[in-house]
C-alpha positions as CSV (number, residue, x, y, z in Angstrom):
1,X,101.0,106.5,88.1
2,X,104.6,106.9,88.6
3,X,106.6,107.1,85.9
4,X,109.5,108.9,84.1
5,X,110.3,109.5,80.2
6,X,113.1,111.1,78.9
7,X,113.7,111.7,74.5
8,X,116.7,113.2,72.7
9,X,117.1,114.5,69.2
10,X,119.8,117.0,67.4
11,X,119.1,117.9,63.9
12,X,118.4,121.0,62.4
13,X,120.9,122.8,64.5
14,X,118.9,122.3,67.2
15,X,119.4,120.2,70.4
16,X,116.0,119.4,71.7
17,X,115.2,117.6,75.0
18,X,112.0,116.7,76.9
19,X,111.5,115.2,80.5
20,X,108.9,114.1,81.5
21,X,107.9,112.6,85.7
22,X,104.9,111.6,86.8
23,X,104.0,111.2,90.3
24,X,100.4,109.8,92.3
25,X,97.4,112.0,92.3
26,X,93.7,111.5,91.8
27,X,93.4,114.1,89.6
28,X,95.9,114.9,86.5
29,X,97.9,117.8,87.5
30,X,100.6,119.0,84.9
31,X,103.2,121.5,85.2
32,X,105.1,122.7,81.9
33,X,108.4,124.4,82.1
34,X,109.3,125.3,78.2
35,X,112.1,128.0,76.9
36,X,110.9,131.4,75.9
37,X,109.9,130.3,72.2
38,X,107.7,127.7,73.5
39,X,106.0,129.7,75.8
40,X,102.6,130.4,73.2
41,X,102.4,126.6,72.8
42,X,101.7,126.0,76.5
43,X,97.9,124.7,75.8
44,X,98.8,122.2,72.9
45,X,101.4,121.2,75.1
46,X,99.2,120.2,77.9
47,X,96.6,119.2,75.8
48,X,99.4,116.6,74.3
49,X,100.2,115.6,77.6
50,X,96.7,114.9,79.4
51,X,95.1,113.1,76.3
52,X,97.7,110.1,77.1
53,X,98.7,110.8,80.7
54,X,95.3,110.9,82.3
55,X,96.1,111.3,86.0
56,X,99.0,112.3,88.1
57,X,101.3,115.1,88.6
58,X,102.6,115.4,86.1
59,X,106.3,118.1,85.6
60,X,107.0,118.2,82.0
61,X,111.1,119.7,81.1
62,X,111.5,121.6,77.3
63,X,115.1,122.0,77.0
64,X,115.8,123.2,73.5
65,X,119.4,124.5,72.7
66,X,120.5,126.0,69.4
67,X,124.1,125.2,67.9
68,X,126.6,127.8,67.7
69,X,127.2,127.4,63.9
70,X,123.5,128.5,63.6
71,X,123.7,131.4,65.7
72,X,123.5,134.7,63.1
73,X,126.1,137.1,64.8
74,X,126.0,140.3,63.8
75,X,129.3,142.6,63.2
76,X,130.6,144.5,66.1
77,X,130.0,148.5,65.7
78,X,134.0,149.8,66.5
79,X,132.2,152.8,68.3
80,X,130.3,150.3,70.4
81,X,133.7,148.3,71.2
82,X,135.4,151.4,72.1
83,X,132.7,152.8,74.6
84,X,132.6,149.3,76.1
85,X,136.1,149.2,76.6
86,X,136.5,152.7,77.9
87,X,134.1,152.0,80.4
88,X,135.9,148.8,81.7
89,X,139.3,150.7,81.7
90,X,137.7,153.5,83.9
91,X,135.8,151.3,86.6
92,X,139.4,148.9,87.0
93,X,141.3,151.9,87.1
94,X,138.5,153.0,90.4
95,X,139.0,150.0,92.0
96,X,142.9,149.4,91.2
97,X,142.4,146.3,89.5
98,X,144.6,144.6,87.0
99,X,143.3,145.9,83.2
100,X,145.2,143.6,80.9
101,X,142.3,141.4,79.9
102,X,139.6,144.0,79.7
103,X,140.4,143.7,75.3
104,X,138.8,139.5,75.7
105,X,136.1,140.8,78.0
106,X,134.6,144.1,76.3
107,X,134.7,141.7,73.0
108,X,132.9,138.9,74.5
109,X,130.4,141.3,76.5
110,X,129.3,142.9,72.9
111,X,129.1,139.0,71.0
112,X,127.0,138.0,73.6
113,X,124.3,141.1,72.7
114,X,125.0,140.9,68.7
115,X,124.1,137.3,68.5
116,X,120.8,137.4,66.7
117,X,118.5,134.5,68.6
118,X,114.9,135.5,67.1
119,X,113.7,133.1,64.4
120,X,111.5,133.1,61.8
121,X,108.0,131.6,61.2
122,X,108.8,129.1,59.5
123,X,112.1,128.1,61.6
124,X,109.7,128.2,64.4
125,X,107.4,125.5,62.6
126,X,109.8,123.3,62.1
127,X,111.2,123.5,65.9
128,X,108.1,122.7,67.0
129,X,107.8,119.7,65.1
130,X,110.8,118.3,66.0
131,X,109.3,119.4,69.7
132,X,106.2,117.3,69.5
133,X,107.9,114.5,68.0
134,X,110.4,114.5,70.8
135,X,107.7,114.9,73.1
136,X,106.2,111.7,72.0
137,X,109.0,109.3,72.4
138,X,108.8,110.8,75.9
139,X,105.4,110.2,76.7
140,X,106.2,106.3,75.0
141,X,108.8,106.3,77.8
142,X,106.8,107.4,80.7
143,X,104.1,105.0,79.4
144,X,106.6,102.0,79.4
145,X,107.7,102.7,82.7
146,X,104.0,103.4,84.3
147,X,103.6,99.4,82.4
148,X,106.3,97.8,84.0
149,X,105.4,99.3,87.2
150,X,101.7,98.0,86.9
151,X,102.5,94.9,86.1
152,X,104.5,94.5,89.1
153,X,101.4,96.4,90.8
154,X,99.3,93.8,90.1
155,X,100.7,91.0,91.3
156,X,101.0,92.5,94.5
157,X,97.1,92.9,94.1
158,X,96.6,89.8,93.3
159,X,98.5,88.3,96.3
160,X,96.8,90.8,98.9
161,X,93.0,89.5,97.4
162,X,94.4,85.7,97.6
163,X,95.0,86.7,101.0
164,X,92.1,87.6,101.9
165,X,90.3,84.6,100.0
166,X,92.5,82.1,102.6
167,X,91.1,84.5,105.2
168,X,87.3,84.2,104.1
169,X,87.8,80.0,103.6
170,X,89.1,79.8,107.1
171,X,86.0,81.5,108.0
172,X,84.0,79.3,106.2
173,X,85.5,76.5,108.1
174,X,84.6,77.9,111.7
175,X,80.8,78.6,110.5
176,X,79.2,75.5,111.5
177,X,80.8,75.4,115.1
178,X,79.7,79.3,115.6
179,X,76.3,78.3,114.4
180,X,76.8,75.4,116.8
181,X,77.7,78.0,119.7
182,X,75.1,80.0,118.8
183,X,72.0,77.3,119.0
184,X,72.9,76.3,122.2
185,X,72.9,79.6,123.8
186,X,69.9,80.2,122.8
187,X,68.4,77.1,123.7
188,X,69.7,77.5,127.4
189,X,68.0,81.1,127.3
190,X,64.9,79.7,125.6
191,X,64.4,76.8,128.9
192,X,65.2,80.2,131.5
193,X,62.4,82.0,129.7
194,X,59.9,79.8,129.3
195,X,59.9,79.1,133.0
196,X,58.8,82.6,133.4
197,X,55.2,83.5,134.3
198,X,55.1,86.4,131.4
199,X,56.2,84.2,128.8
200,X,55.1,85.5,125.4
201,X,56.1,82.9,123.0
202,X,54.7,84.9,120.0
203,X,56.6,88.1,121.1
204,X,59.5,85.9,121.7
205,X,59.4,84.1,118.0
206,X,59.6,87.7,116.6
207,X,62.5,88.4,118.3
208,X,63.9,85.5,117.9
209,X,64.0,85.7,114.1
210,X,65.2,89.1,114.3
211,X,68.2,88.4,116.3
212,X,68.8,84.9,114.0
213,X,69.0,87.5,110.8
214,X,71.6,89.5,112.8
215,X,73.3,86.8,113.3
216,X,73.9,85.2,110.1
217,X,76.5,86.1,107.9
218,X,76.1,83.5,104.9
219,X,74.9,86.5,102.6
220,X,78.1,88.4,103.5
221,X,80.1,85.5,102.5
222,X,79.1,85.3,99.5
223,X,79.0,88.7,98.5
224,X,82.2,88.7,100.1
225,X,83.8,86.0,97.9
226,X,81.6,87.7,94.7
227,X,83.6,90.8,95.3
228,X,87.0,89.1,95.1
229,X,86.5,87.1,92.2
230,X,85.5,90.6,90.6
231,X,88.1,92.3,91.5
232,X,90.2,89.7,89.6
233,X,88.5,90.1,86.8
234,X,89.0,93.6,86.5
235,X,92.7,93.3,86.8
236,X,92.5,91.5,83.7
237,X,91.3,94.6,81.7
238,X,93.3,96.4,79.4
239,X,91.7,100.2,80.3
240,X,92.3,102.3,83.1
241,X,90.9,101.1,86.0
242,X,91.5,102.3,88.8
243,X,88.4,104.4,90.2
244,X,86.6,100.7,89.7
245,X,88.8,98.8,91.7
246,X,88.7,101.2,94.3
247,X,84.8,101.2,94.7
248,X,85.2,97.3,94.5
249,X,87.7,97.3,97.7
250,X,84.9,99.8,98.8
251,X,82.4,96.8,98.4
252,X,85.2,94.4,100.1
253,X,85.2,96.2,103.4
254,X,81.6,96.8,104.1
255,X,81.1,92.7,103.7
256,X,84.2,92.4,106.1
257,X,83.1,95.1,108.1
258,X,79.9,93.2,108.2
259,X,81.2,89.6,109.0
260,X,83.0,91.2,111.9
261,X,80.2,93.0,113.8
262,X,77.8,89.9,112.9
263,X,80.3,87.0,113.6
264,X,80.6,87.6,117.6
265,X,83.2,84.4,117.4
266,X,86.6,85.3,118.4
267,X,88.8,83.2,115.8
268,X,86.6,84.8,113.3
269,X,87.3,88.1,114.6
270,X,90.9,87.8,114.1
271,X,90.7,86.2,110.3
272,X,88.4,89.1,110.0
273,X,91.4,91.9,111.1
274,X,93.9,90.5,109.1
275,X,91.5,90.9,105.9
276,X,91.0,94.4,107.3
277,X,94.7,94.5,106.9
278,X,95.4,93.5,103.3
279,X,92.7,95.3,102.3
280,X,94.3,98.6,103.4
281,X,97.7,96.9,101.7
282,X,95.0,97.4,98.4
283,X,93.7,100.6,99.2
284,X,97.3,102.0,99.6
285,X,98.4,100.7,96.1
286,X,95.6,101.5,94.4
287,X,96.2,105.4,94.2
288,X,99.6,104.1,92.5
289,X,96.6,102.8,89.5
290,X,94.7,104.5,86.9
């Protein structure tokens, strides 16, 4: 979700930029800082934003400047000019300082509060126009950007969940000497019991196939390997989706979690860890996804 836009225009007499960043978030969070005559157009400036943005937080900069040559100044009252510069002359004369550009400045102090800046309805219309069109090259921008950095987000993905997929064949490949490890204990506890006077051998098959159904972990395997291919498959989707491939890595680590308590074989217990790993790799990019 991170991503930055930034669009120009100047026409109309007005220079008009918009900025737009976008950092991670679950939720879409935008903040909106607009001049003065954008201030009633907050809403349908949000609204603009979140209908493409969806998630984030998001800091959205309105920058709009009008020309000089369109400013409407309005004629300096001589009274005005006078009273301004009488005032100057008396607080440099406190102070003893020098007075011999006190003219410039009691000019440009009244310019600066004859310039007319309110516009009219219709001038408004058309700035805000010229606004939302502005606003949508920078919302293309930001979009382009979020693009390139998913595409380069999901080939990091995709290496993490091959990974893992080495991890879970490796596995795969120490199965049948585990299972191997596993029959012969218990068929060296099976001859110590059966030598004993309380033998139960019902009691004991119970058990028995209890403890074997703990012990298996082909299910997990396979759900394990289901989950992965999934995830792959999702990547391929054009739509946000990000909340999906988090519950799928949700999936992922309860199977490894799983294969891990069951597995009680210690080069299994390490392939296991290192999947542990690159799946927290995943989990940490995947709040950089929508």
């Amino acid at each position: 979700m991170t991503g930055f836009g930034r669009a120009k225009t100047q026409k109309e007499g007005y220079q008009i930029t918009v900025e737009v960043r976008s950092l991670n978030s679950k939720f879409l969070d935008i903040q909106i800082k607009t001049p003065k005559s954008l201030q009633h157009k907050e809403l349908e400036i949000k609204n603009r934003f979140s209908a493409e943005l969806l998630r984030g937080k998001v800091n959205v900069i309105i920058d709009v400047e009008k020309d000089e040559a369109r400013k409407e100044v309005l004629p300096v009252v001589k009274s005005d000019f006078m009273k301004v510069y009488a005032s100057l002359a008396e607080w440099a004369e406190e102070v003893n300082a020098d007075s011999s550009g006190l003219y410039a400045i009691a000019w440009q102090t009244l310019q600066s509060f004859s310039t007319k800046e309110e516009a009219t309805d219709e001038e408004n219309e058309v700035l805000w126009l010229m606004v939302g069109s502005v606003m949508d090259q920078a919302i293309e921008a930001c979009q382009e950007f979020r693009l390139q950095e998913g595409n380069t987000l999901e080939k990091e993905l995709r290496i993490y969940i091959k990974t893992i997929s080495k991890s879970l064949d490796a596995i795969r490949e120490h199965e049948p000497s585990r299972a191997q490890m596993v029959k012969e204990r218990i068929q060296k506890h099976l001859s110590e019991i059966s030598e004993a006077e309380n033998f139960d051998a019902n009691r004991f098959e119970q058990e028995m196939i209890y403890y074997l159904e703990k012990l298996d972990i082909t299910e997990e395997l396979v759900r394990l390997n289901n989950h992965l291919l999934y995830f792959n498959e999702v990547l391929e989707e054009d739509d946000s989706q990000g909340k999906k491939l988090g519950f799928i890595s949700q999936e992922i680590g309860r199977e490894i979690n799983t294969i891990g308590s069951k597995a009680n074989h210690s080069a299994i217990q390490k392939l296991v860890v290192e999947m542990k790993d690159e799946l927290e790799k995943i989990k940490e990019q995947l709040l950089n996804v929508l």
